[in-house]
GUMAR-470972 format. One line per field, with one value per residue (C-alpha): residue number from 1; residue in three letters; x, y, z. Coordinates in steps of 0.02 Angstrom, whole numbers. Layout:
! GUMAR-470972
i c(NUM, ...)
aa c(ALA, ...)
X c(X, ...)
Y c(Y, ...)
Z c(Z, ...)
END
This chain:
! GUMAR-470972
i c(1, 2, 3, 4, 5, 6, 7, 8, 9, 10, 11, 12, 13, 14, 15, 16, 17, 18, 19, 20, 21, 22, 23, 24, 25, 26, 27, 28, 29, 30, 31, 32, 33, 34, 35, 36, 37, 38, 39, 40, 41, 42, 43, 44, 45, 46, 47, 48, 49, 50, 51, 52, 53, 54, 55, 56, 57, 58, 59, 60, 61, 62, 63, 64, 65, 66, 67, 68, 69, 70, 71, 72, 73, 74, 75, 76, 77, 78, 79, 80, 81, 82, 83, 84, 85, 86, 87, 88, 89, 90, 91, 92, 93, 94, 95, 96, 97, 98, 99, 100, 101, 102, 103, 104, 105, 106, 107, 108, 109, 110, 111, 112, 113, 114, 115, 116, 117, 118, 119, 120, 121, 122, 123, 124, 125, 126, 127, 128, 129, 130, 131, 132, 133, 134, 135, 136, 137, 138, 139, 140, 141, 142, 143, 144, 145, 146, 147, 148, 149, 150, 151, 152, 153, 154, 155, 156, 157, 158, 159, 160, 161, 162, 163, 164, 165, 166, 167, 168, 169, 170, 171, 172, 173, 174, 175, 176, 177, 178, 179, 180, 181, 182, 183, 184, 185, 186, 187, 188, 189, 190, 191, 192, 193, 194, 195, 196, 197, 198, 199, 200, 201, 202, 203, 204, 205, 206, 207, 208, 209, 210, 211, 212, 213, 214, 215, 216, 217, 218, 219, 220, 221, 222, 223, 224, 225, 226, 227, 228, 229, 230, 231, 232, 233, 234, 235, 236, 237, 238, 239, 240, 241, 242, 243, 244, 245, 246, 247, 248, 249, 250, 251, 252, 253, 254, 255, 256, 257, 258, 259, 260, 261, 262, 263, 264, 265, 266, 267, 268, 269, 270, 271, 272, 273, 274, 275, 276, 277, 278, 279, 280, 281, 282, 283, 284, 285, 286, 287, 288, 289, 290, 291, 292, 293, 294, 295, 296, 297, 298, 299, 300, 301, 302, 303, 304, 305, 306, 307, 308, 309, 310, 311, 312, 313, 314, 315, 316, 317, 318, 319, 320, 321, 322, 323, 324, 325, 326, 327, 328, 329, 330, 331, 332, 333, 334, 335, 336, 337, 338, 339, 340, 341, 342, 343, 344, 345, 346, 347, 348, 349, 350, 351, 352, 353, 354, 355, 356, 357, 358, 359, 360, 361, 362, 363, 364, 365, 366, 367, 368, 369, 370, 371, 372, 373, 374, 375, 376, 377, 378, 379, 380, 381, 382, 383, 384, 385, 386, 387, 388, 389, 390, 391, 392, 393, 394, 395, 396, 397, 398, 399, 400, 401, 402, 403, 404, 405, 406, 407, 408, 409, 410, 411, 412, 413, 414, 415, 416, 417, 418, 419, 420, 421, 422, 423, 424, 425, 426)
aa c(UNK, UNK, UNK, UNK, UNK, UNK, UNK, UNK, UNK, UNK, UNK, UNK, UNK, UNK, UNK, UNK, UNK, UNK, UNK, UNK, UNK, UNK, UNK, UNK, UNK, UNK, UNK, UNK, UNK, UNK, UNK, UNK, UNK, UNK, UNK, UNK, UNK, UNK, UNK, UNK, UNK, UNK, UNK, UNK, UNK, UNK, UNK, UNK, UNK, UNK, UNK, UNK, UNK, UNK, UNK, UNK, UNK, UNK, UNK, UNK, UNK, UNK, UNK, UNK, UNK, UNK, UNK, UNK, UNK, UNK, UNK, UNK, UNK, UNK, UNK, UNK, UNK, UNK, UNK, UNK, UNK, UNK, UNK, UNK, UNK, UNK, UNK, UNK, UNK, UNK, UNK, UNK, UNK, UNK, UNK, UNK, UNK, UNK, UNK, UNK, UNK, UNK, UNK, UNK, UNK, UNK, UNK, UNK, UNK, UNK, UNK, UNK, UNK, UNK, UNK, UNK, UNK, UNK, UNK, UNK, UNK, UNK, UNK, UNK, UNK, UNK, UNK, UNK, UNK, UNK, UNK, UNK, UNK, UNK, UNK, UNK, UNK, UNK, UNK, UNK, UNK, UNK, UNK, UNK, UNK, UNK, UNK, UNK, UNK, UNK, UNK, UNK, UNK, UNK, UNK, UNK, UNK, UNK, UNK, UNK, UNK, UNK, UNK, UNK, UNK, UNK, UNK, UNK, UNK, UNK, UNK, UNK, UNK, UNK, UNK, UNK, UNK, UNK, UNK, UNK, UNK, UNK, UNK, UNK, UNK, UNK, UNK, UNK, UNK, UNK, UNK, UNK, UNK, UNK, UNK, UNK, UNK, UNK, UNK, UNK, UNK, UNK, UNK, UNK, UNK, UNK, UNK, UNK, UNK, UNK, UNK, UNK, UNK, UNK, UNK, UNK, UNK, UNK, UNK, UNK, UNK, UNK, UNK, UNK, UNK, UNK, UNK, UNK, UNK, UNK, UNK, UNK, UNK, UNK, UNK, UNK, UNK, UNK, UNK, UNK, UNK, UNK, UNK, UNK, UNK, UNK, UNK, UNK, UNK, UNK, UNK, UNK, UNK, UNK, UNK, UNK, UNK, UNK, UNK, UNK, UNK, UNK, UNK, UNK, UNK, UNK, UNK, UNK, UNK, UNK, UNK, UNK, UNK, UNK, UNK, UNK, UNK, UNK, UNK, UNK, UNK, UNK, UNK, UNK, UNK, UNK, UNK, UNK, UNK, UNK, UNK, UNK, UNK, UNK, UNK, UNK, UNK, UNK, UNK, UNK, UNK, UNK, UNK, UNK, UNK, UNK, UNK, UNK, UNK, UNK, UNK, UNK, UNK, UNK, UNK, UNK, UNK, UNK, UNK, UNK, UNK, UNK, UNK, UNK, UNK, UNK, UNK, UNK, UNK, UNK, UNK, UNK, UNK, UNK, UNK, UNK, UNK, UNK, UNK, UNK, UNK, UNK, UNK, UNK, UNK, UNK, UNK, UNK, UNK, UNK, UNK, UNK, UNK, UNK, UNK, UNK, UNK, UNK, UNK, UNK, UNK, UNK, UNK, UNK, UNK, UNK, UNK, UNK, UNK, UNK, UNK, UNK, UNK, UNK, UNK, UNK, UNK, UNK, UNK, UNK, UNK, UNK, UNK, UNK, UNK, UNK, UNK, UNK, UNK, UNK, UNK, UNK, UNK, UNK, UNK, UNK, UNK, UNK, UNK, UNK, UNK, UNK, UNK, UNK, UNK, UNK, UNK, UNK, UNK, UNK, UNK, UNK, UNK, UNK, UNK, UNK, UNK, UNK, UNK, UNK, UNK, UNK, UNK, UNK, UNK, UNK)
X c(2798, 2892, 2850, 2976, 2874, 2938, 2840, 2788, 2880, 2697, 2544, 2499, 2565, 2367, 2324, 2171, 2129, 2019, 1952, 1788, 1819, 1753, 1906, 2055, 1993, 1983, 2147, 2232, 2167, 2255, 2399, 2457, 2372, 2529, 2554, 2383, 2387, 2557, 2475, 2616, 2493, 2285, 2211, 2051, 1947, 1827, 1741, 1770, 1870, 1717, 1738, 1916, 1900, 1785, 1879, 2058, 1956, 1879, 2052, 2198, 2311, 2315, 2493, 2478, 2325, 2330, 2212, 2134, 2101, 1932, 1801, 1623, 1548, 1747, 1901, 2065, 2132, 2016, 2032, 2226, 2209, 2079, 2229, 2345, 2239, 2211, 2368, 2532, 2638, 2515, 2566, 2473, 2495, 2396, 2327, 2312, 2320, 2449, 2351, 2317, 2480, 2442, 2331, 2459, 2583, 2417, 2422, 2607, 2594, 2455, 2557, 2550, 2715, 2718, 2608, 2562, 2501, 2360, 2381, 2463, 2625, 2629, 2817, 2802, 2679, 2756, 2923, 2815, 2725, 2880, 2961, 2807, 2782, 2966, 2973, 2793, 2876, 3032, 2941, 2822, 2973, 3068, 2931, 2886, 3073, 3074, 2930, 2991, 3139, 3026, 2908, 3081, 3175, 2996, 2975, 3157, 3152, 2977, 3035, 3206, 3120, 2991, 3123, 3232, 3064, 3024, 3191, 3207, 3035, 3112, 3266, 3164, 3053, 3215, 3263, 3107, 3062, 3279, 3205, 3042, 3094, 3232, 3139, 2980, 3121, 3173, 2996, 2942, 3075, 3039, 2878, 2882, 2982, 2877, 2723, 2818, 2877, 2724, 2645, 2765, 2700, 2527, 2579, 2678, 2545, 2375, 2276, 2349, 2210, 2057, 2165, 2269, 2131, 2020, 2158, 2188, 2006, 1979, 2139, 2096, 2251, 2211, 2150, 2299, 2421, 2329, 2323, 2487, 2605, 2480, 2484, 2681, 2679, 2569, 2641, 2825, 2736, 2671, 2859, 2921, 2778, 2830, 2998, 2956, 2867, 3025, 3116, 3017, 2986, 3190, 3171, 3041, 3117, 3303, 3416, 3467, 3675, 3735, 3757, 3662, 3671, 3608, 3437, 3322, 3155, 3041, 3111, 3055, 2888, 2853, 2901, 2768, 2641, 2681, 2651, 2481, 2406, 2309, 2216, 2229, 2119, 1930, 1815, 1611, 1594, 1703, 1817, 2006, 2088, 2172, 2371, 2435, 2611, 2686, 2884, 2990, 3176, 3242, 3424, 3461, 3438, 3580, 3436, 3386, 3275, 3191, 3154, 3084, 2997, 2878, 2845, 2774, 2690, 2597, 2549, 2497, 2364, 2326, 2258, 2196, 2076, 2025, 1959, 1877, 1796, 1722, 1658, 1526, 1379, 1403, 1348, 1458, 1420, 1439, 1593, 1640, 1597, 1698, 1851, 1972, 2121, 2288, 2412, 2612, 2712, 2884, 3003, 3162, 3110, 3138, 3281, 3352, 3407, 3260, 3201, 2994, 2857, 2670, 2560, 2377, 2194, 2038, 1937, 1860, 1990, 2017, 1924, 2051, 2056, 2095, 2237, 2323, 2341, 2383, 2555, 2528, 2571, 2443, 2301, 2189, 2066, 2003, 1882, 1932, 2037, 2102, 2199, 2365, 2408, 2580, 2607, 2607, 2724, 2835, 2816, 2874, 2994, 3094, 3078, 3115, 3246, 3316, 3323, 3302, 3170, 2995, 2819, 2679, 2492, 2375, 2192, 2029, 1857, 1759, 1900, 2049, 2213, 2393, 2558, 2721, 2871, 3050, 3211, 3389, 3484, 3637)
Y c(8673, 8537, 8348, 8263, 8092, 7967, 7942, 7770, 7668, 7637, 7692, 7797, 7717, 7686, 7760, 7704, 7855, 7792, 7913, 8010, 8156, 8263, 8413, 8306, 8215, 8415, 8458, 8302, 8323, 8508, 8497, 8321, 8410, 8422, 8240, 8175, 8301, 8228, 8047, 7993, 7932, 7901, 7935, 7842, 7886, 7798, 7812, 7655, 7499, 7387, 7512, 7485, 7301, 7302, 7407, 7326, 7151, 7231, 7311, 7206, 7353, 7452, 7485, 7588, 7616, 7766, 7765, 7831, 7716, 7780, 7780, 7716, 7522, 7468, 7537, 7552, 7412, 7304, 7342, 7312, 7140, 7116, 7181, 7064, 6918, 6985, 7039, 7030, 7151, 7289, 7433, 7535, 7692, 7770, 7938, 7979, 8119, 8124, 8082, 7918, 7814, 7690, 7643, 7677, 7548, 7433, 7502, 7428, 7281, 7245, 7278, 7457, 7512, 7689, 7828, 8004, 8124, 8251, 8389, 8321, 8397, 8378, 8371, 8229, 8145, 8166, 8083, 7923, 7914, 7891, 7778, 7650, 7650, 7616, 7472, 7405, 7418, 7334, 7178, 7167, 7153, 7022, 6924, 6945, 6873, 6720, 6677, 6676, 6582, 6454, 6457, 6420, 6270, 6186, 6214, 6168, 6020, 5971, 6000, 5898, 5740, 5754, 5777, 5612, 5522, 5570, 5565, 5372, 5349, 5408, 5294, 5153, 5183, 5186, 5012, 4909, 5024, 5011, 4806, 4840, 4942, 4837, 4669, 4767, 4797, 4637, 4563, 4672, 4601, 4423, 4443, 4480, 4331, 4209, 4297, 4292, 4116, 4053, 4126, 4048, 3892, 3929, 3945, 3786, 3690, 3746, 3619, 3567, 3438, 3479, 3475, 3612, 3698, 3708, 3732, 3908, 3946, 3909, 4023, 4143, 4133, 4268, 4403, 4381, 4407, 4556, 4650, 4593, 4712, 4849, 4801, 4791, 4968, 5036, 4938, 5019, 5191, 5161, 5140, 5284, 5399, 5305, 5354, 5535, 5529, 5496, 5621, 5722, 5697, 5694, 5878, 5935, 5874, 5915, 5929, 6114, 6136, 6269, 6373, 6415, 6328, 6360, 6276, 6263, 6358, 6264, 6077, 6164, 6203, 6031, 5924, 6028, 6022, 5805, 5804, 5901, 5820, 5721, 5886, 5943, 5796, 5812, 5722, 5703, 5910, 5950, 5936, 5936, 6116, 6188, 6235, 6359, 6358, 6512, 6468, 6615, 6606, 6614, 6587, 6472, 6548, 6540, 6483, 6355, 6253, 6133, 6298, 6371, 6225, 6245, 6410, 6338, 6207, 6330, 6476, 6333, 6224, 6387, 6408, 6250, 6295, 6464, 6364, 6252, 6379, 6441, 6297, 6284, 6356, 6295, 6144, 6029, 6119, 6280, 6248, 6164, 6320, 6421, 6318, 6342, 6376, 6412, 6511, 6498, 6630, 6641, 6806, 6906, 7078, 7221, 7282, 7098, 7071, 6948, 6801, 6832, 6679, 6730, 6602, 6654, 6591, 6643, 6589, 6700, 6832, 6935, 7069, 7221, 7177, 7000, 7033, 7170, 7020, 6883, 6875, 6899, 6745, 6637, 6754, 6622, 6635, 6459, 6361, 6297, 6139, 6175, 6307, 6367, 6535, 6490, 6420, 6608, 6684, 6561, 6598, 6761, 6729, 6596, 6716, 6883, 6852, 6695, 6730, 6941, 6947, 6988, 6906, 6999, 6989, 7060, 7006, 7063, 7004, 6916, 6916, 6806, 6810, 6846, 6802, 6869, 6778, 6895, 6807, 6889, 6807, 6865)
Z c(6911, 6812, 6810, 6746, 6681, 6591, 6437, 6378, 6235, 6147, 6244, 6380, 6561, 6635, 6793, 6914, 7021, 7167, 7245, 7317, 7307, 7151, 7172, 7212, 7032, 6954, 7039, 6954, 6786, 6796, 6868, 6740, 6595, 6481, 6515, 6490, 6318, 6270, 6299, 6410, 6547, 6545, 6706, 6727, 6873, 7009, 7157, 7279, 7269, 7184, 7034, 7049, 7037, 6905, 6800, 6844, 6792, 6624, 6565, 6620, 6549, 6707, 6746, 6923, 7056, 7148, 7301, 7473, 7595, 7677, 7528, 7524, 7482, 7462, 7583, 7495, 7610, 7551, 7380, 7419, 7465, 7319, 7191, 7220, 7197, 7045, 6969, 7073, 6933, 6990, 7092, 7215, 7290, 7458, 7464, 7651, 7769, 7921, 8051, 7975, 7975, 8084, 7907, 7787, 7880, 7856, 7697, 7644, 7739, 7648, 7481, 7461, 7349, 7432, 7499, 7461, 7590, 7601, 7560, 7397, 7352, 7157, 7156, 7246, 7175, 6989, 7076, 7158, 6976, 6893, 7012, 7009, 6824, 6805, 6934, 6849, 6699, 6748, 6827, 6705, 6562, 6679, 6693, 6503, 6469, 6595, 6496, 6336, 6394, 6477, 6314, 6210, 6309, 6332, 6132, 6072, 6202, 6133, 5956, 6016, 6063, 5904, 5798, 5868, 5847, 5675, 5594, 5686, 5610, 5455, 5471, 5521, 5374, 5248, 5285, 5229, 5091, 5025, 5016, 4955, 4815, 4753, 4769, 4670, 4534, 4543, 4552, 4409, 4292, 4348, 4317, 4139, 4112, 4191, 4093, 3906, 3984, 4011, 3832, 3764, 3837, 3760, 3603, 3574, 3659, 3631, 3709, 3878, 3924, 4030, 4208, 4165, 4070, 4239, 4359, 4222, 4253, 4451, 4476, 4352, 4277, 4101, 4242, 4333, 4165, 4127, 4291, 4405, 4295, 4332, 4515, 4528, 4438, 4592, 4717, 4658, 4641, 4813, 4876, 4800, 4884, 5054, 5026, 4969, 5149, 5238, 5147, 5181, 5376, 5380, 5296, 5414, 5571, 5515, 5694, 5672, 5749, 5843, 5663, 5528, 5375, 5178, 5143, 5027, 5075, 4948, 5012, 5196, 5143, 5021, 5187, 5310, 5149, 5138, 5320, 5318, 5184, 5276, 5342, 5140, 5089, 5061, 5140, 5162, 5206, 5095, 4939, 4940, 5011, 4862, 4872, 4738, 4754, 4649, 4691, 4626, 4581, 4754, 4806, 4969, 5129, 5263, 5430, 5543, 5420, 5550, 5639, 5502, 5457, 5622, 5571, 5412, 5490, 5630, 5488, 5355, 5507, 5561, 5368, 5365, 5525, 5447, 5269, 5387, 5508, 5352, 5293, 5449, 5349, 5178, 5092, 4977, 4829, 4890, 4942, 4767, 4671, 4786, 4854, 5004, 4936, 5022, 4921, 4940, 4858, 4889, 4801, 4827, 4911, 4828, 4892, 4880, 5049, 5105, 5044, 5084, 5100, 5104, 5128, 5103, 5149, 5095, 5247, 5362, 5409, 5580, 5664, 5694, 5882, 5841, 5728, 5836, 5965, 5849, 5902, 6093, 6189, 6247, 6139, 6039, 5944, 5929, 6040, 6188, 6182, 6001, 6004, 6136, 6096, 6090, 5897, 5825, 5962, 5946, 5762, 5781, 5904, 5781, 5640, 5715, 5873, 5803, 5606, 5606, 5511, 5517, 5522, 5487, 5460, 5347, 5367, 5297, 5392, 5254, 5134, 5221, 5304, 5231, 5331, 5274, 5333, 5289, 5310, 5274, 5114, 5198)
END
């Protein structure tokens, strides 16, 4: 007898049995052996519709139920209604016998997909298999895309309006500091003047009378010769950082057009690095986070660079929350002999056909179950308020379906977390 399955893309297609009865579970088992052996589907067996629940709650990767309706503690009716509360992308299927259909049209109404009769013709069965898992399968991928649709125009029209708002900040900014910096200039030279001016002064007329003498002293007049080049010099330095802020929050929140253009990958990750400083900085738990940069000889990189630059910015907080996570049960000084440090290498592959940016932590790292979900949408790992699940899928979204490259994770409990971010040169 031939059952012509389709096997899954990844893992075996799950399959609740719910059922009573000890032989119909033995007859299963044997006649989808080769299936079960070839792992195309798991068959996981109960014996009422609380165990269903229970197990449908516990392992929300149940992709078909297959049921009989009269069964101990739970019915399958009830356990019907009970599914879909639960998880409307799940399909169910009724075991029954002939004389029961007045149950089995309960049994759709209530959201039953289809039916099987007793005596069970296998044939059948294999057929009704195949056509659920495919139509789970197909809603289940729908629904996965409108998703990611929906996740992408509320993140390009969230990153829209920041980016309008930062780059006016940014204009705004440019303005003021074009007149503060050219009147510090100005200022500076001025100065100088008035102070080799007003030595000048001094020396051709050494004794002033007592008016001017304590006039110089109430206004402290030798303090202020001595320091007020020093303070123009900071407040000019002081400018110039402002303006490196602008730059940089110009860079960061760069309007990407309809095409991509060449960009500089280091500029990208300098701006996101200027804009989490503030997050960088130490404080009274702890001393600065260290960034290693170790920049190779990279060419520019044909990409949406404001994209990318979220990218940076999710990987690089997400470091920044792993240094401090395992910070929690050291002092000061423990921490100062061993620093957080964030790494930031950036090389040609080998093949060179990518440009490839790893940016590595030596916080806490994953557990294997939390890094084989890192990328899943809405999967977080952080406490409740802090953290969306959404700044990593869109990660991987940007990099691989908009850019074509890849975005991977390598993480060791104890020892730290490494992502590695591929784009094409070409």
């Amino acid at each position: 007898m031939n059952f012509d399955l389709e096997p899954s893309d990844v893992t075996p297609a799950r399959i609740l049995v719910v059922d009573d009865e000890l032989e119909l579970e033995r007859l299963i088992k044997q006649r989808l052996r080769k299936k079960i052996l070839a792992k195309e589907i798991e068959l996981i067996f109960v014996r009422n519709g609380l165990e269903a629940l229970e197990e449908v709650k516990s392992n929300r990767q149940i992709d078909m139920v297959l049921t009989d309706i009269n069964m101990p503690e739970m019915d399958g009716l009830t356990l019907l209604n009970k599914l879909r509360e639960i998880d409307d992308t799940l399909k169910a299927v009724v075991i029954s016998a002939y004389g029961d259909m007045k149950n089995i049209r309960t049994a759709m109404n209530s959201g039953a997909s289809d039916f099987i009769t007793k005596p069970i013709n296998f044939e059948d069965l294999a057929i009704t298999i195949n056509k659920t898992l495919k139509d789970v399968k197909e809603v289940r991928e729908t629904i996965k895309q409108l998703q990611q649709a929906q996740l992408q125009l509320i993140q390009h029209e969230k990153m829209a309006v920041l980016g309008q708002l930062v780059a006016g900040i940014a204009h705004e900014m440019n303005n003021p500091l074009s007149c503060i910096a050219g009147y510090t200039d100005l200022s500076n030279q001025g100065v100088k003047s008035l102070i080799n001016h007003l030595r000048l002064y001094q020396q051709k007329f050494p004794n002033p009378g007592l008016e001017i003498e304590q006039d110089a002293e109430d206004i402290k007049l030798e303090y202020f010769l001595e320091r007020l080049p020093r303070m123009l010099f900071i407040m000019a330095e002081s400018t110039d950082r402002l303006v490196h802020i602008s730059n940089s929050l110009r860079t960061f929140s760069r309007s990407d057009t309809d095409f991509q253009v060449l960009a500089n990958i280091h500029e990208g990750i300098d701006s996101t690095l200027m804009i989490l400083q503030h997050r960088l900085k130490g404080n009274n738990e702890r001393p600065d986070i260290q960034v290693i940069k170790d920049y190779g000889d990279i060419p520019q990189v044909k990409c949406y660079l404001g994209q990318l630059n979220q990218v940076f910015m999710n990987i690089l907080a997400n470091a920044i929350d792993a240094c401090e996570e395992s910070n929690q049960s050291r002092t000061f000084d423990e921490i100062k002999a061993n620093p957080n440090t964030i790494t930031i290498k950036t090389e040609v592959s080998e093949d060179n056909q990518r440009v490839v940016i790893k940016i590595k932590d030596n916080g806490p790292g994953m557990p294997e179950e939390a890094k084989s979900r890192i990328f899943d949408q809405l999967f977080t790992t952080k406490a409740v308020g802090k953290g969306t699940g959404l700044g990593l899928s869109i990660s991987s979204q940007i990099v691989e379906d908009t850019h074509g490259g890849s975005l991977s994770c390598d993480s060791v409990w104890g020892e730290g977390t490494e992502f590695a971010i591929a784009i094409p040169i070409d």
